[in-house]
CHARMM internal coordinates of N, CA and C (Angstrom, degrees):
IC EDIT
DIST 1 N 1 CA 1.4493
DIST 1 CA 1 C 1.5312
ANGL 1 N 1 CA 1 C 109.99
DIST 1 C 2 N 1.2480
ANGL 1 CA 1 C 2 N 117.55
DIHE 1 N 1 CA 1 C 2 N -47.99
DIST 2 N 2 CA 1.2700
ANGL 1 C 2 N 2 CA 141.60
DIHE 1 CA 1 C 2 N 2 CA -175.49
DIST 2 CA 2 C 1.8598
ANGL 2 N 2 CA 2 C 107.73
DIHE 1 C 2 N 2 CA 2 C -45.81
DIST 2 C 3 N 1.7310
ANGL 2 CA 2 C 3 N 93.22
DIHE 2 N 2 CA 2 C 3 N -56.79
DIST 3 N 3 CA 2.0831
ANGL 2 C 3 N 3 CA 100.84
DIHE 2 CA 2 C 3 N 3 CA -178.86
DIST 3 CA 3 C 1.8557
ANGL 3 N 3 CA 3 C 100.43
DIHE 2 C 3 N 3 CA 3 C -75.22
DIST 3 C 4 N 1.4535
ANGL 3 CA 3 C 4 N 100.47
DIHE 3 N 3 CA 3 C 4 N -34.25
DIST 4 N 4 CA 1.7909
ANGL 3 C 4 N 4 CA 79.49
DIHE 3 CA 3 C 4 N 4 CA 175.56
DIST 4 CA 4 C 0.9561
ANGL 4 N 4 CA 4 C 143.71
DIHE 3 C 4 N 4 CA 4 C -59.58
DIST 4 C 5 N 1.8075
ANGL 4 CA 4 C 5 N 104.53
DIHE 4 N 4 CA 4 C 5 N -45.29
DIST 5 N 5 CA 1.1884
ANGL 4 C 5 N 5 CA 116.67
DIHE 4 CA 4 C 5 N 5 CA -173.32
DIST 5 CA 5 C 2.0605
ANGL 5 N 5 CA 5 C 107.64
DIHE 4 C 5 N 5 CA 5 C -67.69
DIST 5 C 6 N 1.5740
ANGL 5 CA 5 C 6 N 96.12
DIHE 5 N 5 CA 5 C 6 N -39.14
DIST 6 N 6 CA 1.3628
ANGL 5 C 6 N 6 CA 113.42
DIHE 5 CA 5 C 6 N 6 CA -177.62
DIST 6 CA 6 C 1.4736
ANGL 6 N 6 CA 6 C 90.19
DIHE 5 C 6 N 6 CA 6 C -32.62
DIST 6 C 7 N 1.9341
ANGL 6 CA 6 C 7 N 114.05
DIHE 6 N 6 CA 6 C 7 N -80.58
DIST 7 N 7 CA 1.3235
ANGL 6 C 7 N 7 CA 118.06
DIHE 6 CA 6 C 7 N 7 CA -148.35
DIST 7 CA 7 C 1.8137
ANGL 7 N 7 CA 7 C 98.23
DIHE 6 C 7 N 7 CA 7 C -78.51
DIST 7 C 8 N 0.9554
ANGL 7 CA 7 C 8 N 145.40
DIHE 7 N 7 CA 7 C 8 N 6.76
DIST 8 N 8 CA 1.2152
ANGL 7 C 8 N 8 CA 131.20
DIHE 7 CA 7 C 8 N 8 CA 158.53
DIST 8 CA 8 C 1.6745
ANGL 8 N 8 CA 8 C 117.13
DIHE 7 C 8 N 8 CA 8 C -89.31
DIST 8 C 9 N 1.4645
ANGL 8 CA 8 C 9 N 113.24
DIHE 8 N 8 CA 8 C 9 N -10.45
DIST 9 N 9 CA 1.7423
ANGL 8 C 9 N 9 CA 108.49
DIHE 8 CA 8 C 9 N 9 CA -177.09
DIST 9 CA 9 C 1.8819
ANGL 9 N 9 CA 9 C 83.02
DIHE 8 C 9 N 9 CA 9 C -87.66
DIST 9 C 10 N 1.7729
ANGL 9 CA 9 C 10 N 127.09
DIHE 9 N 9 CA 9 C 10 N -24.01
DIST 10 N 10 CA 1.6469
ANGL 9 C 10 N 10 CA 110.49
DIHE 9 CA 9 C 10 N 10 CA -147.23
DIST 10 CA 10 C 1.9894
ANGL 10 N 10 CA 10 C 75.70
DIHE 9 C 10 N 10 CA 10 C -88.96
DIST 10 C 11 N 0.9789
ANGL 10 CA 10 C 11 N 125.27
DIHE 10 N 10 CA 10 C 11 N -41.01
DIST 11 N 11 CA 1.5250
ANGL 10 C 11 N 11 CA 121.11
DIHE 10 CA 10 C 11 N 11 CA 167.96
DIST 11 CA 11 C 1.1473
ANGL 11 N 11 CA 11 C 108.35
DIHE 10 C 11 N 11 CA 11 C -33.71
DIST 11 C 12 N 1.1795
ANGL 11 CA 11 C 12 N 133.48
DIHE 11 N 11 CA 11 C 12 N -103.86
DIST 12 N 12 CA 1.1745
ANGL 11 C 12 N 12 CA 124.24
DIHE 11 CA 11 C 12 N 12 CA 164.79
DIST 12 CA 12 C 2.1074
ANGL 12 N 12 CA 12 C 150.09
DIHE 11 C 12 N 12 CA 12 C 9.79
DIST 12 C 13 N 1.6099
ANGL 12 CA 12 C 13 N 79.57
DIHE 12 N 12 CA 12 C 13 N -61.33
DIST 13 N 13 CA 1.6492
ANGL 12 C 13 N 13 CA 91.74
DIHE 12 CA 12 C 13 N 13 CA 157.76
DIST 13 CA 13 C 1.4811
ANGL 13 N 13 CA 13 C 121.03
DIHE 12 C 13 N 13 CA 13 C -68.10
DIST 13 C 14 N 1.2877
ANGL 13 CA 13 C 14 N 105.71
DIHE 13 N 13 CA 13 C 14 N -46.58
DIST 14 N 14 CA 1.4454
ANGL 13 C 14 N 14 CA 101.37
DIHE 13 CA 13 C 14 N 14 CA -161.54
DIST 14 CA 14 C 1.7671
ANGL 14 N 14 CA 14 C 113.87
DIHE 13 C 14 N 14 CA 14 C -66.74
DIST 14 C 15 N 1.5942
ANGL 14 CA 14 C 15 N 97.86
DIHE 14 N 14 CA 14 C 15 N -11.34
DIST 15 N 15 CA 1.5485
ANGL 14 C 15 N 15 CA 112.22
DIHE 14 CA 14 C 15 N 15 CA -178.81
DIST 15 CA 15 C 2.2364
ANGL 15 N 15 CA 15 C 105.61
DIHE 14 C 15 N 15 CA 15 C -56.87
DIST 15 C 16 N 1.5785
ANGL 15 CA 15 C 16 N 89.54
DIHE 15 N 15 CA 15 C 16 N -15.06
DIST 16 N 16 CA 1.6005
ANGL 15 C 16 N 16 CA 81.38
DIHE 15 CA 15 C 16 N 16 CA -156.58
DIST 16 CA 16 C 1.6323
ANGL 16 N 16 CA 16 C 105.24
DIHE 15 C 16 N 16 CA 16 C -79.08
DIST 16 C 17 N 1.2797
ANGL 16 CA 16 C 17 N 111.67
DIHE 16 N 16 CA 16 C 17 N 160.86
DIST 17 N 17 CA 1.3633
ANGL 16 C 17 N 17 CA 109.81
DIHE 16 CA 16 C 17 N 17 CA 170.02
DIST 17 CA 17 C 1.2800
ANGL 17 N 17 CA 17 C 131.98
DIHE 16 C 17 N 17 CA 17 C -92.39
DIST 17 C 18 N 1.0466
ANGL 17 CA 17 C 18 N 149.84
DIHE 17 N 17 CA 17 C 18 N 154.74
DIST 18 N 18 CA 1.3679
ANGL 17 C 18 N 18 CA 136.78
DIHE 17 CA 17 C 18 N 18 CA -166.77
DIST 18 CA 18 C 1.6704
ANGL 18 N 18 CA 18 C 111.78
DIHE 17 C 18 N 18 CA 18 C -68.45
DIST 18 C 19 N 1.4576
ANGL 18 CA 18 C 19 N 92.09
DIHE 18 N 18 CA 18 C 19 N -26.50
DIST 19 N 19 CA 1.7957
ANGL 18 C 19 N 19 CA 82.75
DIHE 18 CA 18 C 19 N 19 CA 177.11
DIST 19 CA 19 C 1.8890
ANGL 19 N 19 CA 19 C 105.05
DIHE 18 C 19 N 19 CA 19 C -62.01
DIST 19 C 20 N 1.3553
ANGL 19 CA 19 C 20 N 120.62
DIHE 19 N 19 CA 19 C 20 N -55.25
DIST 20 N 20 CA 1.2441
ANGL 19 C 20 N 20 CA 136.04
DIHE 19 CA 19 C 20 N 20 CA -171.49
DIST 20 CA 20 C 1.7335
ANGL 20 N 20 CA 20 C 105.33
DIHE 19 C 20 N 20 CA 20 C -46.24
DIST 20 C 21 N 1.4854
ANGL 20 CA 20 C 21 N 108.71
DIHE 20 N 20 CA 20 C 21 N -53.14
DIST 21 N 21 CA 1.5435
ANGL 20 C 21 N 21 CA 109.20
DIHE 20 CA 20 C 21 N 21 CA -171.67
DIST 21 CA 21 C 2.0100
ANGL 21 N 21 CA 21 C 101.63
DIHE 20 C 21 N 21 CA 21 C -70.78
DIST 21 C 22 N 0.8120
ANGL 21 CA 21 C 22 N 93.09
DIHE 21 N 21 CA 21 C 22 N -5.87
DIST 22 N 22 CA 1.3601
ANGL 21 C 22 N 22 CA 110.33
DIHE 21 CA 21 C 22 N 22 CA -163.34
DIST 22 CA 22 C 2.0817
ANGL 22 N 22 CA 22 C 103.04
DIHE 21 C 22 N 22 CA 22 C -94.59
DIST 22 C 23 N 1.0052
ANGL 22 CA 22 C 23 N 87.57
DIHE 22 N 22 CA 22 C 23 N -24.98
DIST 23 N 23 CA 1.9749
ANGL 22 C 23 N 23 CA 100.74
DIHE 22 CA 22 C 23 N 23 CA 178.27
DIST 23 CA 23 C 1.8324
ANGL 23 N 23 CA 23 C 106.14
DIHE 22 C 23 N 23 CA 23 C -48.22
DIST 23 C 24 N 1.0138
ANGL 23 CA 23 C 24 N 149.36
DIHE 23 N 23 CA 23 C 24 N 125.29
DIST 24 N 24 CA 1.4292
ANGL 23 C 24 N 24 CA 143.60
DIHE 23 CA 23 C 24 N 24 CA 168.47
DIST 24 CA 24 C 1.5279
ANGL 24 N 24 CA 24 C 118.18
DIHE 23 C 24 N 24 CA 24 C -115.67
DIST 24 C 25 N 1.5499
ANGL 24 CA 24 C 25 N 121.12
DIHE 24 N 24 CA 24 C 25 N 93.53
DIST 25 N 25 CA 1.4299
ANGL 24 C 25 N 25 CA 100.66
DIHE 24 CA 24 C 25 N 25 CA 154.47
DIST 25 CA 25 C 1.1608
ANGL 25 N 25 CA 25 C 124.20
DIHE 24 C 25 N 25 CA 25 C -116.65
DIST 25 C 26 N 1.6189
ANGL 25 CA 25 C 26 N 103.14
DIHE 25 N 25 CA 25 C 26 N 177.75
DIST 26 N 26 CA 1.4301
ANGL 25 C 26 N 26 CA 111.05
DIHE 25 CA 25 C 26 N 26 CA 178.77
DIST 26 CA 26 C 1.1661
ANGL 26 N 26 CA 26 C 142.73
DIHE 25 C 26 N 26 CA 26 C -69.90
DIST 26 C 27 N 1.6604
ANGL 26 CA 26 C 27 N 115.64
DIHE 26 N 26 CA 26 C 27 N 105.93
DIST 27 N 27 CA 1.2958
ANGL 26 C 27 N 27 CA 110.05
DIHE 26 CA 26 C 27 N 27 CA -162.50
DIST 27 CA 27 C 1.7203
ANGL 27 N 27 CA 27 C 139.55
DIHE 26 C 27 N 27 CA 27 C -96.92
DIST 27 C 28 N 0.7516
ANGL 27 CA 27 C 28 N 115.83
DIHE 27 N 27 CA 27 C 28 N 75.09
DIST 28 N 28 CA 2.0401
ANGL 27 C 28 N 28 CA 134.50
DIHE 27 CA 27 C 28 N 28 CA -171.48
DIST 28 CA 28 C 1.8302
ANGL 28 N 28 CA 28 C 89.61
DIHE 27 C 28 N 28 CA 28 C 6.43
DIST 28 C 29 N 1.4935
ANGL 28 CA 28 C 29 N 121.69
DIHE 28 N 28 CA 28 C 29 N -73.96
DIST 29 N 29 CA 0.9330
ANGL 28 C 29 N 29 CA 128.28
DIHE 28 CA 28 C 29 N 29 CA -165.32
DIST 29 CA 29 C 1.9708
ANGL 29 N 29 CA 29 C 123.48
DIHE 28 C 29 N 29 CA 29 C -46.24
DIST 29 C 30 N 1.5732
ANGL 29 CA 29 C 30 N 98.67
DIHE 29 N 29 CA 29 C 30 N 0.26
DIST 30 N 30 CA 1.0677
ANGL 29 C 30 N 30 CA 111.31
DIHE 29 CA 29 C 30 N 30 CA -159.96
DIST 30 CA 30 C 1.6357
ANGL 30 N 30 CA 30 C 108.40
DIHE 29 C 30 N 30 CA 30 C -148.03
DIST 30 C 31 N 1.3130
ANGL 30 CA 30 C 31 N 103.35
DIHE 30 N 30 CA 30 C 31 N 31.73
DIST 31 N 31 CA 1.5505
ANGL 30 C 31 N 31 CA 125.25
DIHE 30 CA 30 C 31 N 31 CA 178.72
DIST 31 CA 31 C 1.1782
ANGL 31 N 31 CA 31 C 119.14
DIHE 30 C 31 N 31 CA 31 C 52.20
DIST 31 C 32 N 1.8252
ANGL 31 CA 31 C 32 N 114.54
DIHE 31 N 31 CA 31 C 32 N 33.31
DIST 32 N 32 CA 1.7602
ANGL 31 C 32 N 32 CA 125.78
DIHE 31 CA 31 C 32 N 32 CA -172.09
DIST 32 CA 32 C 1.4153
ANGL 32 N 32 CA 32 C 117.40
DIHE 31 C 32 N 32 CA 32 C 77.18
DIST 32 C 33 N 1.1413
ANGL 32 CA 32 C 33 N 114.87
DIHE 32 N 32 CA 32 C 33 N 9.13
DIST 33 N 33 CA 1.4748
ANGL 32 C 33 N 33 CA 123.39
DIHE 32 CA 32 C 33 N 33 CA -173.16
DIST 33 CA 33 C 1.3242
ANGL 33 N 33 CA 33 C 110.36
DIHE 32 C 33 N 33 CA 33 C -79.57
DIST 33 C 34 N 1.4934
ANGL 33 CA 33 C 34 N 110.00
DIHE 33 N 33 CA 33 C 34 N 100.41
DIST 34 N 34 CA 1.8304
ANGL 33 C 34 N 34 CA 122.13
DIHE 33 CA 33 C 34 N 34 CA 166.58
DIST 34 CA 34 C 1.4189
ANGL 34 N 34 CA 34 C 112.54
DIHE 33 C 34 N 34 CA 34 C -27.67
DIST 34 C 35 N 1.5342
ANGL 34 CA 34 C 35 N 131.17
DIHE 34 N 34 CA 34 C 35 N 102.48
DIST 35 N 35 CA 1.0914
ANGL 34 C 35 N 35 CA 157.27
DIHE 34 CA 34 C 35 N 35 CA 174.61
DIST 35 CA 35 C 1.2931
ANGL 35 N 35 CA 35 C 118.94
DIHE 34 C 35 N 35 CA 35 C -102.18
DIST 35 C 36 N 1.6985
ANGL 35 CA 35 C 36 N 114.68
DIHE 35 N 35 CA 35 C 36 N 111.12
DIST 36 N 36 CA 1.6985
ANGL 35 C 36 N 36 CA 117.44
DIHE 35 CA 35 C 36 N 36 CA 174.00
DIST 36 CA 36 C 1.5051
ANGL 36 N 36 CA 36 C 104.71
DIHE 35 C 36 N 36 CA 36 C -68.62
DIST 36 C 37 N 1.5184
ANGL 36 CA 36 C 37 N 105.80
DIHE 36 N 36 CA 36 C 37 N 149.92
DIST 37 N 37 CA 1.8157
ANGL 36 C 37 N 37 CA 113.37
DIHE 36 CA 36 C 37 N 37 CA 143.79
DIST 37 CA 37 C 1.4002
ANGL 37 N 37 CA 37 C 107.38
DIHE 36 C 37 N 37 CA 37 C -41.84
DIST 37 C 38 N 1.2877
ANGL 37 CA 37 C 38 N 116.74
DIHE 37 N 37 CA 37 C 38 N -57.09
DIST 38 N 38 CA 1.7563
ANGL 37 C 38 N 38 CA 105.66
DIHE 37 CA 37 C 38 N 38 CA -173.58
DIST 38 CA 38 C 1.7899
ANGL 38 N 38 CA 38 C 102.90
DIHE 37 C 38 N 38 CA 38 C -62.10
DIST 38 C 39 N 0.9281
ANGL 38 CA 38 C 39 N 137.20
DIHE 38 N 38 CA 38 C 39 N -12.54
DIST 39 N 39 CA 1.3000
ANGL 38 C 39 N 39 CA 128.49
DIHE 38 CA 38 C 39 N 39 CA -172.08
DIST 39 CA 39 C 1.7025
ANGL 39 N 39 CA 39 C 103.86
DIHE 38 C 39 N 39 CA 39 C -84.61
DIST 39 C 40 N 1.1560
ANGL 39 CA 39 C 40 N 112.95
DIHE 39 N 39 CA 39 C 40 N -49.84
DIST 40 N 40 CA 1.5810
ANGL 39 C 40 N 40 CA 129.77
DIHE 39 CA 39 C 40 N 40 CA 171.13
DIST 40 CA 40 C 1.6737
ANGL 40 N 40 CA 40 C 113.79
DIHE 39 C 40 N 40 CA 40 C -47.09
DIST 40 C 41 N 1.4589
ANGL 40 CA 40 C 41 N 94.53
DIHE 40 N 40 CA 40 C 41 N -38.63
DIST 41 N 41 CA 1.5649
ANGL 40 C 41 N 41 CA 94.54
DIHE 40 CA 40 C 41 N 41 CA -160.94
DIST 41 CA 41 C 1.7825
ANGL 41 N 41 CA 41 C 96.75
DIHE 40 C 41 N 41 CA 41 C -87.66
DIST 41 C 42 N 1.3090
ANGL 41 CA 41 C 42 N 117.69
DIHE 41 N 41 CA 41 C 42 N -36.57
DIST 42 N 42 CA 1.6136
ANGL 41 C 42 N 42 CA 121.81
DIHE 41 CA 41 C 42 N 42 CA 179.47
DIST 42 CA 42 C 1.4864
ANGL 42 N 42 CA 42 C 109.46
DIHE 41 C 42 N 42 CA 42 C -74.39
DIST 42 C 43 N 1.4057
ANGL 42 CA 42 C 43 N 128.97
DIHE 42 N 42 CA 42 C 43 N -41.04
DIST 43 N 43 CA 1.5737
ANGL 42 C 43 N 43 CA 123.72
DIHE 42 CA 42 C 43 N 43 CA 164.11
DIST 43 CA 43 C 0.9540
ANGL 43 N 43 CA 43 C 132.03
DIHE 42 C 43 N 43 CA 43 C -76.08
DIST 43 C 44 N 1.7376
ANGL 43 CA 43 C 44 N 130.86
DIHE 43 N 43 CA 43 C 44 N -49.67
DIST 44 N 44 CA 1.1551
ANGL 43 C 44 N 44 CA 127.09
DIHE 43 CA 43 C 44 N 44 CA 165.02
DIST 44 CA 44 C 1.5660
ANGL 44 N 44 CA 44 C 120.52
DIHE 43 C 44 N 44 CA 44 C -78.25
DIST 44 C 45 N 1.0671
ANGL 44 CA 44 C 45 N 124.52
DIHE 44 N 44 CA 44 C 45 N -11.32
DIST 45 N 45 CA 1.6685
ANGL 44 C 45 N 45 CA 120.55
DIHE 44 CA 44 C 45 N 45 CA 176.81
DIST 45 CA 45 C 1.1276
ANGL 45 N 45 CA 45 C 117.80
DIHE 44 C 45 N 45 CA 45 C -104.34
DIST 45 C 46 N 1.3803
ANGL 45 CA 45 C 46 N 132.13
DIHE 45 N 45 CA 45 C 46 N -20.58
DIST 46 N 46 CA 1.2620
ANGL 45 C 46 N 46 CA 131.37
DIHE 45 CA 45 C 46 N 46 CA -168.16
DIST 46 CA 46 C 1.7175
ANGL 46 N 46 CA 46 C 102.75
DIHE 45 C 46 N 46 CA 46 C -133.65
DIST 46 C 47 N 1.3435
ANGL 46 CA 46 C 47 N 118.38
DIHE 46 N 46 CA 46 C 47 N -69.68
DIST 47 N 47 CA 1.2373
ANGL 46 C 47 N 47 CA 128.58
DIHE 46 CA 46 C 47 N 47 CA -176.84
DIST 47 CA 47 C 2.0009
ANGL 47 N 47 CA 47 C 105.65
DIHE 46 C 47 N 47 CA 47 C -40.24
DIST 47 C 48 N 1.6968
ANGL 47 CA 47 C 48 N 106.22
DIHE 47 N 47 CA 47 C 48 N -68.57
DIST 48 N 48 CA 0.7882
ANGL 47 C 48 N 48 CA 113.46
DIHE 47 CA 47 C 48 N 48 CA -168.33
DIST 48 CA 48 C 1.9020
ANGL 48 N 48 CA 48 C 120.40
DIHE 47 C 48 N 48 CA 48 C -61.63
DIST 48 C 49 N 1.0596
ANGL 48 CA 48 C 49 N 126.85
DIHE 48 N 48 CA 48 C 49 N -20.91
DIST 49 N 49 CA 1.3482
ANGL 48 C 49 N 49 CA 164.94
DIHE 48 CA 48 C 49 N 49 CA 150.30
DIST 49 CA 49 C 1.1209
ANGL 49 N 49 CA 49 C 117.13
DIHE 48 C 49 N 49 CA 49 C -15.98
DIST 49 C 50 N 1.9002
ANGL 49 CA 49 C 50 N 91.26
DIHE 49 N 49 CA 49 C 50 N -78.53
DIST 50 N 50 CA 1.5419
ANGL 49 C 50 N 50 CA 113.20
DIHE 49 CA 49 C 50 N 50 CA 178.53
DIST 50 CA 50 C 1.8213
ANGL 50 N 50 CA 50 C 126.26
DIHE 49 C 50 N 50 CA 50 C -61.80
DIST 50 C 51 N 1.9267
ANGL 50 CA 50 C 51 N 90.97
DIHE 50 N 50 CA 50 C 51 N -18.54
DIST 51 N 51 CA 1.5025
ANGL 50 C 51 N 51 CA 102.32
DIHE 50 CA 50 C 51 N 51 CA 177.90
DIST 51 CA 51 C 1.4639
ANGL 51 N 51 CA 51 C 107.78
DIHE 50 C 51 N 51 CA 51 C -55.90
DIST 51 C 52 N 1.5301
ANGL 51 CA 51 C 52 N 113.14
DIHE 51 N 51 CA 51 C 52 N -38.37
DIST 52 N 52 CA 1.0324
ANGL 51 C 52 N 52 CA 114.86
DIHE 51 CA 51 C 52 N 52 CA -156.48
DIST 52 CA 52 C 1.9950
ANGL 52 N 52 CA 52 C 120.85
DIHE 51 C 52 N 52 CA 52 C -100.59
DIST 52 C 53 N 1.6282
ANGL 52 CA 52 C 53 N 100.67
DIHE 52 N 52 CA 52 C 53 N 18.77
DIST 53 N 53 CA 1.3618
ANGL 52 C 53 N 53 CA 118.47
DIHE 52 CA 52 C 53 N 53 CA -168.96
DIST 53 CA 53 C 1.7543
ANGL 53 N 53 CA 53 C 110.05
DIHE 52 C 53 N 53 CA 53 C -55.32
DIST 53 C 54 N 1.4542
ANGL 53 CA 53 C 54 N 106.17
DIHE 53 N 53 CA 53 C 54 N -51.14
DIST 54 N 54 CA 1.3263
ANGL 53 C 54 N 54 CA 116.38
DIHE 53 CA 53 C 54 N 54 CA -170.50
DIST 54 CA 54 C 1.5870
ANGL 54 N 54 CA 54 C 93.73
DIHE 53 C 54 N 54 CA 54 C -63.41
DIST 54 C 55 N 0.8973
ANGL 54 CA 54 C 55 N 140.29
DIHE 54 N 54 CA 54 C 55 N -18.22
DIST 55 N 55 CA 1.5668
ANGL 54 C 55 N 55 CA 125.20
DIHE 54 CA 54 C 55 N 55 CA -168.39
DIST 55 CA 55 C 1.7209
ANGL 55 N 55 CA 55 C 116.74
DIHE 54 C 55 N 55 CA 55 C -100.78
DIST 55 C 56 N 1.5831
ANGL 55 CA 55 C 56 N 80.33
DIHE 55 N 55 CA 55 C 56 N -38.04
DIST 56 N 56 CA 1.9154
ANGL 55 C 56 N 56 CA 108.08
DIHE 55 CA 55 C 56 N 56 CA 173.63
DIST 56 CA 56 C 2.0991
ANGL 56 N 56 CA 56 C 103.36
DIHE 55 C 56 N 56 CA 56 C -54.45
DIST 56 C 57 N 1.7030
ANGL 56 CA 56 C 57 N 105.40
DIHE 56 N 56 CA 56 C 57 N -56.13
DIST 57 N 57 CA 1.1166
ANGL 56 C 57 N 57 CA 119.39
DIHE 56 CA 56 C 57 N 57 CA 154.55
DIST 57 CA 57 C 1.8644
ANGL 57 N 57 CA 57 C 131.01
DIHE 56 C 57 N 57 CA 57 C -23.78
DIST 57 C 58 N 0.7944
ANGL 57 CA 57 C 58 N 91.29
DIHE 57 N 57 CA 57 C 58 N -85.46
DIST 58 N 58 CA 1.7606
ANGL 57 C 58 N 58 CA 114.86
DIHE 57 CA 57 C 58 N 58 CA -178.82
DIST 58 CA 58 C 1.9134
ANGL 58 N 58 CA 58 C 97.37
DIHE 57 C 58 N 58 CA 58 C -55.07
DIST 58 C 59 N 1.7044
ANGL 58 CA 58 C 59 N 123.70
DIHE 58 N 58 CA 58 C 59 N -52.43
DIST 59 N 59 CA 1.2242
ANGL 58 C 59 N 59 CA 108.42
DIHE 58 CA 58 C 59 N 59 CA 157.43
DIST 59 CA 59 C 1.4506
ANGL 59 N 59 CA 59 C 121.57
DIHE 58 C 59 N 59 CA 59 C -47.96
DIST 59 C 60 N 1.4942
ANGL 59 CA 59 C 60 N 133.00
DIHE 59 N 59 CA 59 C 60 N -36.94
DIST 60 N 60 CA 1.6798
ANGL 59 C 60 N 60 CA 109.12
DIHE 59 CA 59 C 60 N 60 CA 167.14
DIST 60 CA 60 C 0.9211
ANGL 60 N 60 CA 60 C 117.69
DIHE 59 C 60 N 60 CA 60 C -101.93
DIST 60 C 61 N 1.5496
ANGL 60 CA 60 C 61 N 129.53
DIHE 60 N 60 CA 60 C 61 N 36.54
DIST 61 N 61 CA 1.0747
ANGL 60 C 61 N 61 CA 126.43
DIHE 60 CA 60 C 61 N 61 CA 139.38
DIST 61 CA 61 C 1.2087
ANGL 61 N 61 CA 61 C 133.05
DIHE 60 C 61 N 61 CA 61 C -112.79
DIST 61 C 62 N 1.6303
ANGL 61 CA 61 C 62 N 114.22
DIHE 61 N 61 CA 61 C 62 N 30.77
DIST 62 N 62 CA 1.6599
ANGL 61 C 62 N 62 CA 102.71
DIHE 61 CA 61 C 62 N 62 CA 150.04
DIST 62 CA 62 C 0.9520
ANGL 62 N 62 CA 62 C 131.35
DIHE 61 C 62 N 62 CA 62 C -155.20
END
COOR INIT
IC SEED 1 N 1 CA 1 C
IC BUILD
């Protein structure tokens, strides 16, 4: 489940165009601070993610 979903969300991204990843708005949660799609997609999808490998881990393993 884990490699599908993986390689169907990186499908997905790579569809975007640079203008699109490139879009910035302002986000409340982040004190109005102009925020790209590419910023969203590298911190919260991947970056933020990977923080959480060792734990993601240890859940399939037991």
């Amino acid at each position: 489940m884990l490699r599908a979903n993986t390689k169907a969300a990186a499908d997905k991204v790579r569809k975007f165009t640079d203008e699109e990843l490139d879009t910035a708005v302002s986000i409340c949660l982040y004190w109005d601070t102009p925020l790209s799609a590419q910023w969203f997609i590298e911190y919260h999808s991947v970056r933020h993610n990977y923080s959480h490998l060792d734990s993601i881990r240890a859940a399939f393993n037991r």
